[in-house]
C-alpha positions as CSV (number, residue, x, y, z in Angstrom):
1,X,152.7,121.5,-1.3
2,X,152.9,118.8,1.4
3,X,149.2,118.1,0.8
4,X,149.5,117.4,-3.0
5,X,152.8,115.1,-1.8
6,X,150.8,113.3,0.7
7,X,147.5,112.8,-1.8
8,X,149.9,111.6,-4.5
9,X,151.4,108.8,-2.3
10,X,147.7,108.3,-1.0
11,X,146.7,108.1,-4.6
12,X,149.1,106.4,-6.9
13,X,151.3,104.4,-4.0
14,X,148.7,103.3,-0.9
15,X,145.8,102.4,-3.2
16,X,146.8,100.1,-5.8
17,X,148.8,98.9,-3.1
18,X,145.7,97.6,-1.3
19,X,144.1,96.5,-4.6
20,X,146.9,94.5,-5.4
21,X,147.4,93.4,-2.0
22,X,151.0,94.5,-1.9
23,X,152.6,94.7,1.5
24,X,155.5,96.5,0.8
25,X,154.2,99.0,-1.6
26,X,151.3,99.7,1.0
27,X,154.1,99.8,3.5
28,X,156.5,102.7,1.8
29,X,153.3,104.8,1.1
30,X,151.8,104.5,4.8
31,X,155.7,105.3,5.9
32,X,156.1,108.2,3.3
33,X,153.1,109.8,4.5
34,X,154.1,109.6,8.0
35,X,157.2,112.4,6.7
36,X,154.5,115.1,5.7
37,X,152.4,117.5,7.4
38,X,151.3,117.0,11.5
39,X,152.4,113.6,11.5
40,X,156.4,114.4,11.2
41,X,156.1,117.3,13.7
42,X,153.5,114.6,16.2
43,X,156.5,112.2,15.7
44,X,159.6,114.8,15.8
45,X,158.0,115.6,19.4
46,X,158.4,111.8,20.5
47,X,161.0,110.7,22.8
48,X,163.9,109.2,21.5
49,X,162.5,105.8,23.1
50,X,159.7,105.9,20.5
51,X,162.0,106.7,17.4
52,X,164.6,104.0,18.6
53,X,161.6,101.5,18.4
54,X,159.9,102.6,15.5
55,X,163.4,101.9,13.6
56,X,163.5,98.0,15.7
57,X,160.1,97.4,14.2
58,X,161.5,98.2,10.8
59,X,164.3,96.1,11.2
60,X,162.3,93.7,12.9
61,X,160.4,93.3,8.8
62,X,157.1,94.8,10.2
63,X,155.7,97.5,7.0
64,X,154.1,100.5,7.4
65,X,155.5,101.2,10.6
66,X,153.6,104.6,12.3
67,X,152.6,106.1,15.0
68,X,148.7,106.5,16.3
69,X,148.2,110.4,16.6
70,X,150.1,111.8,18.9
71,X,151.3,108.7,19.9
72,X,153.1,106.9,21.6
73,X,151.7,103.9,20.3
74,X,153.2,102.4,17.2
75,X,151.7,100.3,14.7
76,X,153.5,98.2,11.6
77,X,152.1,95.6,9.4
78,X,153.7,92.1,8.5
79,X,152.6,88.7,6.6
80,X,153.6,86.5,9.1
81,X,151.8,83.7,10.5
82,X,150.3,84.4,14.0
83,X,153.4,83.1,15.8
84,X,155.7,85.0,14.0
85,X,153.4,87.8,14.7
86,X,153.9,87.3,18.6
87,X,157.6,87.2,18.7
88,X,157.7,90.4,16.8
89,X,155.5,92.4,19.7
90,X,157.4,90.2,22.1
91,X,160.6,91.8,20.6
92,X,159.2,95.5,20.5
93,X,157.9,95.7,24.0
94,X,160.9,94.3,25.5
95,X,163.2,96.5,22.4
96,X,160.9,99.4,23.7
97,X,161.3,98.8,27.8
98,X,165.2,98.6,27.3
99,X,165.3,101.8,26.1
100,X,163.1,103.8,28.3
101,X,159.8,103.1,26.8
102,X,157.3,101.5,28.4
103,X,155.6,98.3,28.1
């Protein structure tokens, strides 16, 4: 069942997303597949350091916010400009060290 969830997103959400070059659709797919399967348990299993900053990048307007594998890295994609881009990893690390992550 999670399977046919996660290909549907794949399928009608993440692809025309790309096509169309829409950030934010492409964003709520690449998030709603991060609820299915290995991926919830691989981020369940996280400390609450990596949760906490997973939420700051969302709030922080970065899309498609995940985590690599087992993690703990974190990824998220935005449409800001290049220095936008650096305050917003600027803002994660330090959001991230402030609450037992690490840098």
């Amino acid at each position: 069942m999670e399977a046919a969830q996660a290909a549907r997103i794949a399928f009608l959400k993440i692809l025309p997303a790309v096509v169309e070059t829409d950030l934010d659709d492409f964003g709520e797919g690449l998030e709603a597949m991060q609820r299915y399967g290995w991926k919830r348990v691989q981020i369940d299993r996280q400390s609450e350091a990596v949760r906490l900053t997973m939420g700051e990048t969302r709030r922080l307007g970065l899309r498609g916010v995940g985590m690599t594998s087992w993690g703990p890295t974190l990824f998220g994609f935005t449409a800001a400009g290049p220095e936008a881009e650096q305050s917003i990893m600027r803002a994660v690390r330090e959001f991230g060290v402030e609450h037992g992550g690490s840098r």
